[in-house]
N, C-alpha and C positions, 0 to 999 in steps of 0.2 A: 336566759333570754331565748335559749332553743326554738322552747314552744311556742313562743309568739310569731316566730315568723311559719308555723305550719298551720296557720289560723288564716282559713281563708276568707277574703274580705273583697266583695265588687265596689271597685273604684269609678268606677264608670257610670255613677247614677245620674241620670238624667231627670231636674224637674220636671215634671209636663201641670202646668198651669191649670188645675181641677176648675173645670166649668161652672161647679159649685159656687168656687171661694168669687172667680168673675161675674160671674151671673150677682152674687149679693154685692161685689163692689157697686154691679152697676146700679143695683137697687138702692144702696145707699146713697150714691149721688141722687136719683130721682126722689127721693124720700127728703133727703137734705134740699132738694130745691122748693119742694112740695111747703117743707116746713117753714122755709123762709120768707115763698110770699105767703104763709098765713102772718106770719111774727110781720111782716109788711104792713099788709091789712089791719092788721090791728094795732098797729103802732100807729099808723098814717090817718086811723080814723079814731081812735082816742082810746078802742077798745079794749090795749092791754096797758098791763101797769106803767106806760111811759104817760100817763094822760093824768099831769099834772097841771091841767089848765083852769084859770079863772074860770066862773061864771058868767058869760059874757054876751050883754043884752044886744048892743049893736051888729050892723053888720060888719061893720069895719071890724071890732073886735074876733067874730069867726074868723071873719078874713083872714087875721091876722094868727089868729092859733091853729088855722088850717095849714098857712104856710111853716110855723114854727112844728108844728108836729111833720111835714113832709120835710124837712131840714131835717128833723130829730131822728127819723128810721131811715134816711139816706147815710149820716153822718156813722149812724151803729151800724149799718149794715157793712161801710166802707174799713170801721173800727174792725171787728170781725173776722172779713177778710186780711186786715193787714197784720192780725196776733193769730191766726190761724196760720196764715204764710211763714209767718216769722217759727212758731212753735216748728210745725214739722219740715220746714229745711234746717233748721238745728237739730233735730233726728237725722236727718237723712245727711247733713255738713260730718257730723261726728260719728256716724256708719261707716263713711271715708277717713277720720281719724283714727277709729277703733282698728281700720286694716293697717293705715300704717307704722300707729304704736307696735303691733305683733309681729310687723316687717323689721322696725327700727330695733329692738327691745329682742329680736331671734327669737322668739317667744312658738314655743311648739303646739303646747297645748291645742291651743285656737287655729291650729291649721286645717283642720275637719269641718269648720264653720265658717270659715274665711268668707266665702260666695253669699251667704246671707246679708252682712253689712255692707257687701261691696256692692249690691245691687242697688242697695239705699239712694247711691250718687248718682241713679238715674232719675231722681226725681230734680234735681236741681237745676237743671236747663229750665225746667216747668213754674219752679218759683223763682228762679230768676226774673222770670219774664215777667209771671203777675207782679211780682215785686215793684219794678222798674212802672208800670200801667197804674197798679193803685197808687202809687205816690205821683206820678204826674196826674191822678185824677183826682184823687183826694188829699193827696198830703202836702200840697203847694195850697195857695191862699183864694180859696173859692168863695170870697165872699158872699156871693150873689146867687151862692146854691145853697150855700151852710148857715147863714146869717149871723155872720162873724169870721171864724178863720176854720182850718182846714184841721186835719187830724193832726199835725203840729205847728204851733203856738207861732214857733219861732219862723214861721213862714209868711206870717203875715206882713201885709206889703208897709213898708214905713217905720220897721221895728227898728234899727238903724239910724233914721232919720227923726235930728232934734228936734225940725220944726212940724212934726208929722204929731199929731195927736195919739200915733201907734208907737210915738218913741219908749223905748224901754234901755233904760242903763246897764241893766245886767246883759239882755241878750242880744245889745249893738256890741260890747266885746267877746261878743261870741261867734260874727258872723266872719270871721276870716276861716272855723270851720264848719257853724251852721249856715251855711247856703245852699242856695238850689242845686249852683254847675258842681260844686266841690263834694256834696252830696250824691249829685249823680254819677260822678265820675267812680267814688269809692264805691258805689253800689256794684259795677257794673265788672271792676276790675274784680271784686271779690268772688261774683259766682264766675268770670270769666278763666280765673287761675285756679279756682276751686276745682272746677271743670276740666279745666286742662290736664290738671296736676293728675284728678280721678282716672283718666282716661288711659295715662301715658299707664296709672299701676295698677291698671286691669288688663290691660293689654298685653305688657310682660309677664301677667298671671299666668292669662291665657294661653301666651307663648309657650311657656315653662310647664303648662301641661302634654306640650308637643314633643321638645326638645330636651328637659329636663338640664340637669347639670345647674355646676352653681351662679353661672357667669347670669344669667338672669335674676335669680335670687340676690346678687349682691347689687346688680344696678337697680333691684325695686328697693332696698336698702336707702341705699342712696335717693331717690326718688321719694322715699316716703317720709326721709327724713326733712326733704325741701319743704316738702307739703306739711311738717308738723312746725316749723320754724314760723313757715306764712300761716299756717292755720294762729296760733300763740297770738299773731299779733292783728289778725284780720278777725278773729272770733270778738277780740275786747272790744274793737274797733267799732263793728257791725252791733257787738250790743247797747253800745253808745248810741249810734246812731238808730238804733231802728226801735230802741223801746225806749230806755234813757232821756232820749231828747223828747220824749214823749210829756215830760216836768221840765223844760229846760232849763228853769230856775235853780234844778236842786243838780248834785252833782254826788255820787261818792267812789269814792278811791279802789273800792272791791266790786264793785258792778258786774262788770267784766267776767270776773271769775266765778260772781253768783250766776249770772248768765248763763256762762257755759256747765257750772255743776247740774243748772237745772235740765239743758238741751244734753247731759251724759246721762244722766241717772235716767232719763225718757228714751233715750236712744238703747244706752244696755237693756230696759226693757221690753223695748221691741225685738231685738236682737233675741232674747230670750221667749219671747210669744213665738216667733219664726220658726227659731230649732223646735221647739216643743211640737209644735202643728207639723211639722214636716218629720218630727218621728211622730206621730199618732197617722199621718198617713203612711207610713211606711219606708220613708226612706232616712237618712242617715243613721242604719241601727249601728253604726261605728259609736254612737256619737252614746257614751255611759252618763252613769249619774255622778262621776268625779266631773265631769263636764258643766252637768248641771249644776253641781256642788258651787263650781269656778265660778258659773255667770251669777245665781245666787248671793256669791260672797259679793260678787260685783254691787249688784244692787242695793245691797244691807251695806257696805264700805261707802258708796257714795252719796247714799242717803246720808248717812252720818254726817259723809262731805259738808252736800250743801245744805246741813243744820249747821254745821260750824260758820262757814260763811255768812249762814241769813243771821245766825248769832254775832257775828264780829262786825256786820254791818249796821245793825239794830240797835244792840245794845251798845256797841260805844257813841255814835247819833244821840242815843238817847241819855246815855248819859253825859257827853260831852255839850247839849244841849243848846247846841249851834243853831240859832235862826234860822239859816238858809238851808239848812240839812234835816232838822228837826218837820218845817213845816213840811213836807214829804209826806211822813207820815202822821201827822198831826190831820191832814187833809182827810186820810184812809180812815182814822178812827173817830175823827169829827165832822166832818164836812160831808153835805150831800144827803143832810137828815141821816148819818151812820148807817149807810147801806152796805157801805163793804166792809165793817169793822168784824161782823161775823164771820164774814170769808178769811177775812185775816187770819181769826183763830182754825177756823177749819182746812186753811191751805198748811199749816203748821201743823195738824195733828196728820193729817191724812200723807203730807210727803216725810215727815219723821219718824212719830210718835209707832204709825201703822208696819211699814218697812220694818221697825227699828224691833218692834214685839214678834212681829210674824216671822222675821228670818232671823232670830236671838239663834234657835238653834240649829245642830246640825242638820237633823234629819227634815225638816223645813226647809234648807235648800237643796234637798234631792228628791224630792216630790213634787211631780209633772204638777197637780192640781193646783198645791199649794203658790208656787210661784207664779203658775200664769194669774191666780187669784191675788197676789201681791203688784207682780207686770201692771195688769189692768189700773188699781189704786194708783200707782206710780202715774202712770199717762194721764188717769185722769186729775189726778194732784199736781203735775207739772204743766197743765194746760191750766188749771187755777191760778198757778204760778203766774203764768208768763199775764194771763188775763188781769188779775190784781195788779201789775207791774205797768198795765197802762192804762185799762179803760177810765179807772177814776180822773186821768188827768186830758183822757181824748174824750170824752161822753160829760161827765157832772153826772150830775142826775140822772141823765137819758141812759146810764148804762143799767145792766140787770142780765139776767139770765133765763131766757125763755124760747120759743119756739127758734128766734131767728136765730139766735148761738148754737143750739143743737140742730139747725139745721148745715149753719156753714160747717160744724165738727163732721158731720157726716157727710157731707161733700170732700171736703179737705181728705179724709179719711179713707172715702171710697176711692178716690184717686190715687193717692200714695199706695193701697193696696194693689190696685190693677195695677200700676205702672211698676212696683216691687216683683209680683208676679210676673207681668210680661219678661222682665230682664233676667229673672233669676231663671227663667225655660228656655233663655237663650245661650245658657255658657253648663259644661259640667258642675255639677254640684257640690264634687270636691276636688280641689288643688292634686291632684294624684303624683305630680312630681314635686310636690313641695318639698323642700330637703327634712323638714322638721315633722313630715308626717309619720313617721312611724312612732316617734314619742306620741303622738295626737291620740296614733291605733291602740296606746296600750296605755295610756295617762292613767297614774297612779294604782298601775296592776303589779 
């Protein structure tokens, strides 16, 4: 071990936020807005494929498919935003788990990378916010902008009540936890403590690059292990409510777990686009291809994950061949003239099949190219993911894929990226008194 400590290494790297990488976030956003009043336009005037309307002599009849199509590209575009929202604060929720697992777990390796996911948790004040705004604007019962009910079902006014022509027996025993206030409360508590939690174990990061010693290290221990206990049961929780109740009808046992496999296997991706770009510009040359090896295996391990899950949630569904489980997906592969039935098969080959062939071996996970070319399939298969898991039951019909989705993707996106950037140029770039950094400096030499 002589030699490794006469290998000298600058601890002190400072990101400075490439004007480049900002200048294209910002472009993305204006691009993504660009794109969506065109998908607007043309969905509002009949001109893209949502314009499924009669032929229609009268005027009253325009009238009336004028307002159904401006219902139709209000209602997608609110869709949209709330699976985009949802998609990358489960990046950026599990950026913050990924520090604390490596806190809890003593975990050395990953101590040279620490500041990459930790930055993640500055985007979640920001979807908090829209969070909390698209569901009091869309996701409560707007009858009188939607021409029916809101982005969920179980919000519509009278669902509860017997003598209400909106009565429903399944989802009036449901409303002691699908409700508005009981809804908003759990909304608010989860980025609230998310956030808090984020804060307190970056803060004594921070510290512990000043002061060093272990007495910091062991209360972010502690600290990260609060945070994985609440995250366990606030991750199931939030994916109940925020995509889940999107069917309220249907219900299954593993949700939860598929959810978060899908918000990991997107999150290590990212994590590994990060490091990759930030050595190709030049900084963390600490950081070897055992590392890359690591995140790698990461991605190919939990892809395999969440095929097992979407496998134990499917096939026993499917063959246990329950009514109120079954029609789920019975809906995806029949319903809606079989428009998502294809996506079905293609969000299965693209988040398994792809992962599972490209990183079989080893030298495929130590290959810059290779992996970001993997990373990218992942992100964009687990935003299929999370898409498939609602729009069939918030849209019918009206859902699809076209200018307006890639333009929210690129809004969503441009923004997570500046605001990743902005935080990561505002702290050292690596933990320099981490206790566990020296195993990091010399990982599997």
């Amino acid at each position: 071990m002589a030699e490794h400590h006469s290998v000298s290494y600058n601890l002190d790297e400072q990101y400075i936020f490439d004007p480049r990488i900002r200048r294209n976030a910002i472009i993305a956003v204006v691009v993504g807005f660009a794109l969506v009043i065109l998908g607007i336009i043309l969905a509002a005037t009949g001109g893209g494929h949502e314009a499924h309307g009669e032929h229609a002599g009268a005027a009253a009849e325009h009238a009336g498919a004028a307002a159904e199509h401006g219902a139709s590209w209000l209602k997608r575009l609110f869709a949209n935003l709330w699976i985009n929202n949802v998609y990358f604060t489960g990046i950026a929720l599990c950026g913050v788990f990924f520090v604390a697992v490596q806190y809890a777990a003593w975990a050395g390796w990953s101590s040279l990378i620490l500041r990459i996911p930790m930055a993640f948790g500055f985007f979640l004040p920001v979807s908090g916010v829209l969070m909390v705004v698209y569901f009091l604007l869309a996701g409560a019962d707007v009858a009188h902008i939607f021409h029916g009910h809101g982005l969920f079902h179980w919000t519509v006014e009278g669902i509860a009540d017997e003598h209400s022509p909106n009565f429903d027996e399944v989802l009036a025993s449901k409303t002691w936890y699908l409700n508005f206030g009981f809804f908003m409360a759990r909304m608010v508590v989860y980025f609230v403590v998310w956030f808090v939690l984020f804060t307190i174990i970056r803060k004594r990061s921070l510290q512990e690059d000043i002061e060093g010693g272990l007495e910091i290290y062991d209360r972010n221990i502690v600290f990260s292990a609060i945070f994985i206990i609440f995250f366990a049961v606030t991750s199931v929780m939030a994916a109940w409510d925020w995509s889940m109740s999107a069917d309220p009808h249907w219900f299954s046992t593993m949700y939860g777990w598929y959810t978060f496999a899908s918000w990991w296997v997107a999150c290590l991706a990212t994590i590994t686009l990060a490091t990759i770009y930030l050595k190709e510009q030049g900084y963390l040359k600490m950081v070897n291809s055992n590392h890359l090896h690591d995140l790698g295996k990461f991605m190919f391990a939990f892809s395999i994950f969440w095929t097992y899950v979407w496998f134990a949630q499917f096939m026993l569904i499917y063959y246990a061949n329950i009514p109120e489980e079954t029609n789920h997906f019975n809906e995806v592969f029949e319903g809606f003239g079989g428009k998502y039935k294809g996506m079905f098969f293609v969000n299965l080959l693209v988040n398994f099949l792809f992962p599972f062939l490209a990183l079989m071996t080893r030298e495929s996970k130590r290959k810059m190219t290779f992996l970001k070319l993997v990373a990218w399939g992942i992100l964009a298969g687990h935003w299929l993911d999370f898409y498939l898991n609602m729009t069939p039951f918030m849209l019918g019909d009206d859902g699809g894929i076209g200018f307006m989705e890639l333009g929210v993707i690129a809004i969503y996106a441009g923004v997570f990226v500046f605001i990743i950037g902005t935080f990561l140029a505002k702290a050292p770039l690596i933990a320099k008194n981490h206790p566990m950094l020296e195993e990091s400096l010399h990982h599997n030499q």
